[in-house]
N, C-alpha and C positions, 0 to 999 in steps of 0.2 A: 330530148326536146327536139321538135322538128323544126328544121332552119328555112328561111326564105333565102335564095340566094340573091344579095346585095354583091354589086362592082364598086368595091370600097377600094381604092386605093390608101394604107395608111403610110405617111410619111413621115420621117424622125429629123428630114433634114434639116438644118440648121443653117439660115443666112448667117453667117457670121464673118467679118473682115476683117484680113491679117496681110497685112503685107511684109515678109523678109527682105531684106540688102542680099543683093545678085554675089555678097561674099558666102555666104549660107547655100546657097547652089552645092552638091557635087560635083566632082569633074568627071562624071561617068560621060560617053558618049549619046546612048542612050538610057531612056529612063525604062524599068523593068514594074513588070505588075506583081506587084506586093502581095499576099497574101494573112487575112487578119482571121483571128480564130473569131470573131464579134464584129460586127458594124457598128453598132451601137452597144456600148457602155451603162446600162440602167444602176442606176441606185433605187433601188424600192423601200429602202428604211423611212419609216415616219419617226421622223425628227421629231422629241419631244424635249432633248435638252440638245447644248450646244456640242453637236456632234462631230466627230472624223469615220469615216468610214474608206476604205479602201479596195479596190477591184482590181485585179486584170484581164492581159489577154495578149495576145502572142501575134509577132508581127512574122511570117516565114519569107528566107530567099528560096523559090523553087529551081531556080537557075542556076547551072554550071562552075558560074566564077562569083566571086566577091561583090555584094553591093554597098553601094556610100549612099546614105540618107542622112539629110538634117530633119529634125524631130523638133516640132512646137505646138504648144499652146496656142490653140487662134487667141484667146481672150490676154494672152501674157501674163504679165503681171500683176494683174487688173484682178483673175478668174480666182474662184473660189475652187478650182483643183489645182493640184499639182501634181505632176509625174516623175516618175523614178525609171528611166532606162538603165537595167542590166545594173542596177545595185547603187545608183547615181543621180542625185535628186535635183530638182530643177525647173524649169519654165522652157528651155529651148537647148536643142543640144545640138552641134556640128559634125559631119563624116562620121555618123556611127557606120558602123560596118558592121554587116550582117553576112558571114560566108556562107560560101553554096550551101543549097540544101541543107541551109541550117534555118534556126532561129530564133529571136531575141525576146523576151519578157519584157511589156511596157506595166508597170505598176501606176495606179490612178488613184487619188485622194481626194476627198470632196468637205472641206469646210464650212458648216452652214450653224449661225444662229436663227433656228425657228421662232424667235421671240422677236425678232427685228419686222415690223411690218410689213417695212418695204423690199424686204425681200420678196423676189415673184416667188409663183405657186414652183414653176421648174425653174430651176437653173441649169443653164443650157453652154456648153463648149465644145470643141473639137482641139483633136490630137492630128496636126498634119504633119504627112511628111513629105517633103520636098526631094525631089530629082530634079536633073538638068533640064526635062523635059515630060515631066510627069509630074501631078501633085497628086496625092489621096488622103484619106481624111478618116476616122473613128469618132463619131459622133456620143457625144458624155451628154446624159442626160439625167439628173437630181430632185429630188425633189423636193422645195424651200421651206416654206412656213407651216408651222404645225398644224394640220387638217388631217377630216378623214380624205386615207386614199382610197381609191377602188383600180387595181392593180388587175389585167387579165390574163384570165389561168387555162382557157379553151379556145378554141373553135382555130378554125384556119387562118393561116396568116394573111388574110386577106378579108378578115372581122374577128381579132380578138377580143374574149367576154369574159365576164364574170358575171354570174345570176347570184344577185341581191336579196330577191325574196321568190325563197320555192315555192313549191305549191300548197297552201295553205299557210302561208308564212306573211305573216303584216308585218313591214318595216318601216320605221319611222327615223328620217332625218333631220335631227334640232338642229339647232342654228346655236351649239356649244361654238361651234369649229368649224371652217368652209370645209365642203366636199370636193374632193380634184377625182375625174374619172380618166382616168389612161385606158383607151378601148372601149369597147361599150356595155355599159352598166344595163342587168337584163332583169325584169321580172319577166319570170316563170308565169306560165300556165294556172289561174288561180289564186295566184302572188298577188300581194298587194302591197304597195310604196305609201305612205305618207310626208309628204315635206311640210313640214315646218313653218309657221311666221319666221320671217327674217332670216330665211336660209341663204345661205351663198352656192351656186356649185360651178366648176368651172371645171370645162369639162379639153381636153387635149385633142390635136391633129385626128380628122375621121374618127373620131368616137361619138360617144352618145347616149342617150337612156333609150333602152329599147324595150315596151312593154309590148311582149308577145302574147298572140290572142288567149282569150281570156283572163289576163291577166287586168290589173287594174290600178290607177293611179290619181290620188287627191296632192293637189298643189295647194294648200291652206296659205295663202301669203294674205296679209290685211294691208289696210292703207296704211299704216305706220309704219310696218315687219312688211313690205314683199319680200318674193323669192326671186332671185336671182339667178338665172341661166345663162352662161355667155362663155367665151371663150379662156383658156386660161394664160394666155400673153396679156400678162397686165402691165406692160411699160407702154408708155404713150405711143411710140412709134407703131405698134399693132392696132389701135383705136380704130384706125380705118378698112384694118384686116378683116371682111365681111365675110370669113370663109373657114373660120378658126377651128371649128368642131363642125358635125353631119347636122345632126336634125334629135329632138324630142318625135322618138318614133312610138306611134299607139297603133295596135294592131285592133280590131273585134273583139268582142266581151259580151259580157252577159250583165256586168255595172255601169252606172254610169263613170265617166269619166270626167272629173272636176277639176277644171283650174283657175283659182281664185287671187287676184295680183298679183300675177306674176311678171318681170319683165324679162324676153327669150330674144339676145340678142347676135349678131355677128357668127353664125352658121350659114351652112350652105342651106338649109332645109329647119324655118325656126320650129314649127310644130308637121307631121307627115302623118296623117292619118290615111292607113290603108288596111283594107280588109282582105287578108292573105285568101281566106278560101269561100267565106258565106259573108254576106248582109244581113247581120245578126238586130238594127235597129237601136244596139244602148245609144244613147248620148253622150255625145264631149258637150260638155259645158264649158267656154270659157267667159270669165266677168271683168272688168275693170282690170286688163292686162294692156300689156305693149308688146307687141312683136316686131322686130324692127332692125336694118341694117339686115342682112342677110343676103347673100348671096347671088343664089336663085329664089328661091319662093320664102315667102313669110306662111304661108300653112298651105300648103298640097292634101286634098282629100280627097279620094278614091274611095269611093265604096262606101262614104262615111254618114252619121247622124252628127252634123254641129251646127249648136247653138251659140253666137255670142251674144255680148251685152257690154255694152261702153267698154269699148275695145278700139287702140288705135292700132294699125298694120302698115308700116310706112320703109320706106327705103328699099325697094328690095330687087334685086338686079332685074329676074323676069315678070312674077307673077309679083303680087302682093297675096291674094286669094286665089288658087285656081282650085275650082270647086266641080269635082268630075266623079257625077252620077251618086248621087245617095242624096238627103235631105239636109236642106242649110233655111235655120233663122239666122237674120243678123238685126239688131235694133241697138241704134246710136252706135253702128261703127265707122269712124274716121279711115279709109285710106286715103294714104297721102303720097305719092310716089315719086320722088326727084330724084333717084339714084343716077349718081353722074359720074360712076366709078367705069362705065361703059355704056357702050349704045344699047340701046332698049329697044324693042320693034313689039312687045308683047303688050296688050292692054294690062292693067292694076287688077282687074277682076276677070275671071275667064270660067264662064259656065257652060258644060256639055253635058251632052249624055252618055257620051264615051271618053276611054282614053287609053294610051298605049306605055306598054311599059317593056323594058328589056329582061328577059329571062332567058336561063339556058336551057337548052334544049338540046340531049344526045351532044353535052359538051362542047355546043356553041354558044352564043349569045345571038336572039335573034329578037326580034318587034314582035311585041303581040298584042291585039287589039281587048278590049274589053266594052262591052254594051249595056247598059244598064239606065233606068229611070233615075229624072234628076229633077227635085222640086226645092224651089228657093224664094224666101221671104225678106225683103232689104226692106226697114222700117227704121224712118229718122235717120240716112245713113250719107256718110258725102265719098264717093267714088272718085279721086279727083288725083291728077298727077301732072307731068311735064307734056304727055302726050294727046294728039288732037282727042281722040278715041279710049278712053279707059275702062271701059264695060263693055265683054265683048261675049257671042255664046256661039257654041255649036252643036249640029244635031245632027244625027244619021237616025236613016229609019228602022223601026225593029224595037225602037224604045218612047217613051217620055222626057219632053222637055217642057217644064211648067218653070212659068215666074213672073213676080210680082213685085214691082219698086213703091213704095208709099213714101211721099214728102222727101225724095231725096233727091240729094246734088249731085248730078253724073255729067261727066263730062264725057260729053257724047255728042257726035253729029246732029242727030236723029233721034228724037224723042217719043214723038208726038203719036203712039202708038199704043193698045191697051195694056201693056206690060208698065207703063209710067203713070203711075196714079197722084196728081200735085209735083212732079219732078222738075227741074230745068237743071242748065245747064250754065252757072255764073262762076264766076272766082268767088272761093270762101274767104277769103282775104283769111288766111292764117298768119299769126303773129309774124313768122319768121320760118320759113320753106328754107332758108341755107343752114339756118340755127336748128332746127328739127325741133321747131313750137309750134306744135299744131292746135295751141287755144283758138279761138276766133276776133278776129277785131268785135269793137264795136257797132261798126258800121256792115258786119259780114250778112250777106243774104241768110244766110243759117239761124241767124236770130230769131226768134221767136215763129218759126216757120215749119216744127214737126210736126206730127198727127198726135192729140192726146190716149189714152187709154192703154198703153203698153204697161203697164203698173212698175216704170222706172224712176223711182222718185229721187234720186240722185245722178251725179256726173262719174267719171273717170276719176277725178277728183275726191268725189264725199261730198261736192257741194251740191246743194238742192235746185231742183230743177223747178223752174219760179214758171207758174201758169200754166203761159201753151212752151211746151220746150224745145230749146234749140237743136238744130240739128247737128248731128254727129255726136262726137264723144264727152264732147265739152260745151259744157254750158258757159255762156257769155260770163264774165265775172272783169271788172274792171283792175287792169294789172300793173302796179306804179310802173313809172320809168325804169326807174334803176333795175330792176326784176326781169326785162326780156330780155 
């Protein structure tokens, strides 16, 4: 399979807080660099009953004389491992001693009931060991409740993969069991994925789905069963973590590409559509989805053909939409962008005719420009965020830049120009911008304010869109008290 070279950093590290009593110190003078046959500890068994499994890995002194280490558990008592130094079982041990040029066996246990819900997807610790002026660490990493895993078994460590469905291969994942992907889950060339109503997948640090060109992928999620994409830190304290997993990456094809409610959250990149080598023309379709909390972009497309349709695109550190060189419908899409996790300087919406991307080249990593024609259709759509400016475009010569706004709410300077057909420029009064409700009040300018004839007969929602419709994703619909 030919690779595009991505700068993925993947990280195992693990915030986790431990504090020892200064009795637990050695009395070495200095602290010496340790040497671990593993950094990281993986358990890849799927748990299907309540299981023990056990691993190790060898801690060496390289140094001349004698060294004194205390050994612990960050998680303590607490952690669903435990460890056994040199035949001797425990949570925390004092002055082991590891002489010169030798080395000691740490043995690791991992107890997990996959049946307990609340167990997360990983279960996560570290093995530190403490000097007087040194700490280091062995990161243990499990995995909890009973799901499929996707485990990777190629590429460099700097994009580990495992291809899903080869070429000619249709794969389909139900929604028996959530999916966890450690690294990035690939179709092949050809390959085709199916998900499921009511699928879950939840996907670890820098990984991802990565549908390599011509490859092809359908998101079936309904308004009862969507599908679920997000991060797999499911303890409240990551809720805010907008950076959990990469990006749903879709290369070029020859199908179309369908994604039907879904909601793709807390990535750095929620959906990346980019055309490795030609502008081949299939379609991403996306319908009645949410892309949202992310990073940097909520959908980056390069090269691309996307169509949405009652789609909201909200929270997202730079872009919400940056939409650079290929063809874009959008009709009744909501972006809403208050991301307050950092400064923002980028408009919600960014349309060019070019764009630049990092690749290597003769073994550096260097800018490289790309020029290409870019035509785009906003119909019934509200463009709106924290900042003066949220619609913004650029153009170099050598190519095309066409576009067209019909009946929408942009928050923008400047309007008044042929590209704004019935637009302005008002607060959508959305329910609640800190809450991340982006219905509309009653009183919102968006009311009864689209263009008819898009043949959208319904909301985001399922609910019908009454006469002339409102704009953006959501149709007006009165919402009790207790409900915002």
């Amino acid at each position: 399979m030919k690779h595009t070279i991505r700068i993925i950093y993947i990280s195992l590290a693990i915030a986790l807080s431990f504090t020892m009593p200064s009795c637990h110190r050695n009395n070495n003078a200095d602290g010496v660099e340790l040497e671990f046959s593993a950094d990281t500890v993986l358990f890849d068994t799927v748990f299907t009953t309540i299981t023990s499994s056990t691993q190790s890995f060898t801690v060496r002194n390289t140094t001349g004389s004698p060294v004194e280490v205390d050994i612990a558990l960050a998680g303590g008592k607490q952690s669903n491992y435990s460890i056994n130094v040199d035949g001797v079982a425990g949570t925390e041990f004092r002055n082991v001693e590891i002489p010169a040029h030798d080395s000691i066996f740490v043995f690791v246990k991992v107890n997990i009931d996959p049946t307990n819900q609340n167990t997360p997807y990983l279960v996560t610790d570290s093995v530190m060991f403490y000097q007087k002026s040194r700490t280091q660490s062995v990161q243990l990493v499990a995995f909890g409740q009973d799901a499929h895993f996707i485990v990777p078994n190629d590429g460099p460590a700097s994009m580990r993969y495992r291809i899903i469905a080869h070429e000619h291969e249709h794969v389909h994942w139900t929604n028996d069991k959530p999916w966890v992907i450690y690294g990035w889950a690939v179709v092949d060339s050809l390959g085709k994925l199916t998900i499921d109503p009511g699928t879950k997948v939840y996907v670890h640090s820098g990984g991802g789905i990565w549908v390599y060109r011509y490859g092809n992928i359908h998101i079936d999620g309904t308004l009862e069963e969507p599908v679920t994409i997000t991060g797999d830190r499911l303890e409240p304290f990551f809720a805010n973590d907008y950076a959990q997993w990469d990006a749903l990456w879709i290369n070029e094809g020859s199908e179309d590409n369908i994604i039907e409610n879904a909601i793709i959250s807390n990535s750095s990149y929620g959906i990346h559509f980019e055309a490795l080598e030609e502008y081949t023309g299939n379609r991403n379709i996306i319908n009645n989805s949410v892309i949202h909390n992310n990073q940097v972009m909520g959908i980056r497309a390069e090269g691309a053909n996307v169509e949405m349709n009652n789609c909201q695109v909200s929270n997202n550190g730079k872009y919400s939409l940056a939409l650079w060189v290929g063809d874009f419908t959008l009709n009744h899409v909501t972006v809403a962008n208050y991301f307050s996790q950092s400064s923002r300087n980028t408009p919600s919406v960014a349309l060019t005719n070019f764009f630049v991307k990092t690749e290597v080249v003769g073994g550096e990593a260097v800018n490289v420009s790309y020029l290409g024609d870019a035509h785009a259709t906003f119909n019934n759509c509200i463009l709106y965020g924290s900042l003066q400016n949220e619609f913004g475009t650029g153009t170099k010569e050598g190519a095309e830049l066409t576009y067209t706004l019909h009946n929408c709410i942009v928050r923008k300077d400047s309007i008044n120009n042929d590209h704004y057909i019935n637009c302005f420029n008002a607060n959508p009064k959305f329910i609640a911008t800190y809450g991340q409700n982006y219905n509309i009040e009653e009183t919102s300018p968006a009311v009864d304010a689209g263009m008819t004839g898009l043949g959208i007969t319904t909301d985001i929602l399922g609910r019908p869109r009454n006469g002339i419709p409102d704009i953006g994703a959501y149709e007006y619909y009165p919402i009790p008290e207790e409900k915002r």
